[in-house]
C-alpha positions in Angstrom: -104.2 -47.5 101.5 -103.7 -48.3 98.0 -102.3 -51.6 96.6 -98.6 -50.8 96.8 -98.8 -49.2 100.3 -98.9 -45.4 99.6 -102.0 -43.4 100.3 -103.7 -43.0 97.5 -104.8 -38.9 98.6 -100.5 -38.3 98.0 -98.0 -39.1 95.5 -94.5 -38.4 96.2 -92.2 -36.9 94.0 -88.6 -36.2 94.0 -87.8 -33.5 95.5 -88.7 -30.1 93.3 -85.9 -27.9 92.6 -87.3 -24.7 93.8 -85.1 -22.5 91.4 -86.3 -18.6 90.9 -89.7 -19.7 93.5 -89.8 -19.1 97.1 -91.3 -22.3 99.6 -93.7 -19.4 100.0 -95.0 -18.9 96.7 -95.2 -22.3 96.1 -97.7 -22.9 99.4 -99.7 -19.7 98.3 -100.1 -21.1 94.7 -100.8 -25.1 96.4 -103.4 -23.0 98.9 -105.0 -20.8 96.4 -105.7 -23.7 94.4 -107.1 -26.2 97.2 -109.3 -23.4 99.2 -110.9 -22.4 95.4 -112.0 -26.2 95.4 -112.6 -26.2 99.0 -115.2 -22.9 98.3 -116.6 -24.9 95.1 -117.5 -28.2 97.5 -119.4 -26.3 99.9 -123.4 -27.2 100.5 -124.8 -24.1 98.0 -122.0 -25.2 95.2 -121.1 -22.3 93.9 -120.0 -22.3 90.7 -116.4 -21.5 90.0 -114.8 -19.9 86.5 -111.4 -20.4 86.5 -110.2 -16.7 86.1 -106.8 -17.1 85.6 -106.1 -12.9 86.2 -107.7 -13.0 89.4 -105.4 -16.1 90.7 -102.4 -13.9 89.4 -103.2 -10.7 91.1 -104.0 -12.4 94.0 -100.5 -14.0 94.1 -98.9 -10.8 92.9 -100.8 -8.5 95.3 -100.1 -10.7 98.3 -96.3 -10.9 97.6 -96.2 -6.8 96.9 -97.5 -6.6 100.5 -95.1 -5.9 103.1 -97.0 -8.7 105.6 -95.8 -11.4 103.4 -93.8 -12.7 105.3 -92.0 -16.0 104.4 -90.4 -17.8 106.8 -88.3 -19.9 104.3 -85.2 -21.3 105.1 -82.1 -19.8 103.2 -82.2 -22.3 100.3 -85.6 -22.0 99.7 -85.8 -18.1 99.1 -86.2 -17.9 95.4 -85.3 -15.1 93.4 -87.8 -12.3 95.5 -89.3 -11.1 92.7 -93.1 -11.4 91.5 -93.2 -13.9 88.8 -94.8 -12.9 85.2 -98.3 -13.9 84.1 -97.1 -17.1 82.5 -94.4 -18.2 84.4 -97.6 -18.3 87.6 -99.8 -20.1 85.6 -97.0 -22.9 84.6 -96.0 -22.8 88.1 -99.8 -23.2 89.6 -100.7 -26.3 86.8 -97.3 -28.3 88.2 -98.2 -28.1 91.7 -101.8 -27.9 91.3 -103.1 -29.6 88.0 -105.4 -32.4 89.5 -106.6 -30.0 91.9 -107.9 -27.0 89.0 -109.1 -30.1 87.0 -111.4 -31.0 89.7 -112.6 -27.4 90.3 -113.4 -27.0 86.4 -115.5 -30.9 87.0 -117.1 -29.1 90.1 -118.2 -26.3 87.8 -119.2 -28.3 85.1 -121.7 -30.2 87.1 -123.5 -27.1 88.6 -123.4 -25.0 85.5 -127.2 -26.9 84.1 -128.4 -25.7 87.6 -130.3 -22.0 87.7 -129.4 -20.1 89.3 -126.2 -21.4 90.4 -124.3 -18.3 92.3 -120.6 -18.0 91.6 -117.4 -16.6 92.4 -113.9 -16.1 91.4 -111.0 -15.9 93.8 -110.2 -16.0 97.3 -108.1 -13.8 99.8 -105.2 -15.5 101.3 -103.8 -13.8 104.9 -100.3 -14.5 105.7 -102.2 -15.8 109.3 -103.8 -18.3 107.0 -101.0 -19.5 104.6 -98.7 -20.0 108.1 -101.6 -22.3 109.2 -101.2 -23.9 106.0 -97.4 -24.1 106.0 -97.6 -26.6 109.5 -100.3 -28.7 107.5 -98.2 -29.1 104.8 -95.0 -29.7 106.7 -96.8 -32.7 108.4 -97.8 -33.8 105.6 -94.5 -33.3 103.6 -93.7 -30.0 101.3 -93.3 -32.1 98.7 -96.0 -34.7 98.2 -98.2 -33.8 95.4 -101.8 -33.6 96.2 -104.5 -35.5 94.4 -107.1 -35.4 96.2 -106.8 -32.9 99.1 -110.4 -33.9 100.6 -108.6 -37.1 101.2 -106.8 -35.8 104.0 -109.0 -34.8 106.9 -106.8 -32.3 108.8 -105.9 -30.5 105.5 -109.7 -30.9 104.3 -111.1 -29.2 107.5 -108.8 -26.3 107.8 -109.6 -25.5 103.8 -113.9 -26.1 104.2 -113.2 -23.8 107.6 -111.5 -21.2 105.4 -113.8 -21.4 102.7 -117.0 -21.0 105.0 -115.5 -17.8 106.6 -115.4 -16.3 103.8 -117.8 -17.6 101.8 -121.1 -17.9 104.5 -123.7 -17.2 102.2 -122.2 -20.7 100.3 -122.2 -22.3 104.0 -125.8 -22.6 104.4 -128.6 -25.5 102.8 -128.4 -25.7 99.1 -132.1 -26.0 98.8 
């Protein structure tokens, strides 16, 4: 715990006036964001550049798909549409700024490294982001994440993620 009593890993903020965005789209955008630093911390280090299309597709392609199922309460539905290109990445750097900061210092480290392998997105399943959805409701939809390997149940189920689909990253870096 931190000086003044709050865990240092969270930071909470008012509540987040959810406008034209979905609870959804704000959990895949959180998730995408903490699983591509998750994938980036694991034993090989891969390296990761930021490619801000693939994050975008990957939201938009997931929300064109009929298993997208949201599960949001009636006041946090959103508009229903598929954000624009800008609008995502504004969206992603509010809820997720600290967290792409410390994927590009991730990157940064490894890129003097040869060969480092890389990569550049993730897949998110709606199994997966429901998984996510009861982490986060635990640990409050709107606390704003520092540090997400601060908080061990979140941690594991992100590095558990991350290995799946990333084994060849799983294995001894030397």
């Amino acid at each position: 715990m931190a000086k003044n009593g709050k865990d240092p890993a969270t930071s909470q903020l008012t509540r987040i006036p959810m406008g034209d965005w979905s609870r959804t789209e704000y959990l895949y955008i959180q998730l995408q964001s903490e699983l591509l630093l998750a994938v980036a911390c694991l034993p090989v280090t891969p390296r990761h550049i930021i490619d801000d299309a693939a994050q975008f597709i990957g939201y938009r392609n997931y929300f064109a798909s009929t298993d997208a199922v949201t599960g949001d309460s009636p006041d946090e539905l959103g508009s229903g549409v598929v954000k624009g290109t800008q609008a995502f990445f504004d969206k992603r750097d509010e809820l997720s700024g600290f967290v792409m900061w410390a994927i590009r210092q991730t990157s940064l480290a490894v890129v003097r490294k040869d060969p480092v392998p890389s990569f550049k997105s993730v897949d998110i399943t709606p199994d997966m982001l429901e998984v996510y959805r009861q982490i986060r409701e635990r640990l409050g939809f709107d606390t704003y994440l520092h540090d997400p390997k601060l908080l061990p149940e979140l941690w594991t189920f992100l590095q558990d993620a991350a290995r799946k689909q990333f084994p060849e990253f799983s294995g001894d870096p030397a």
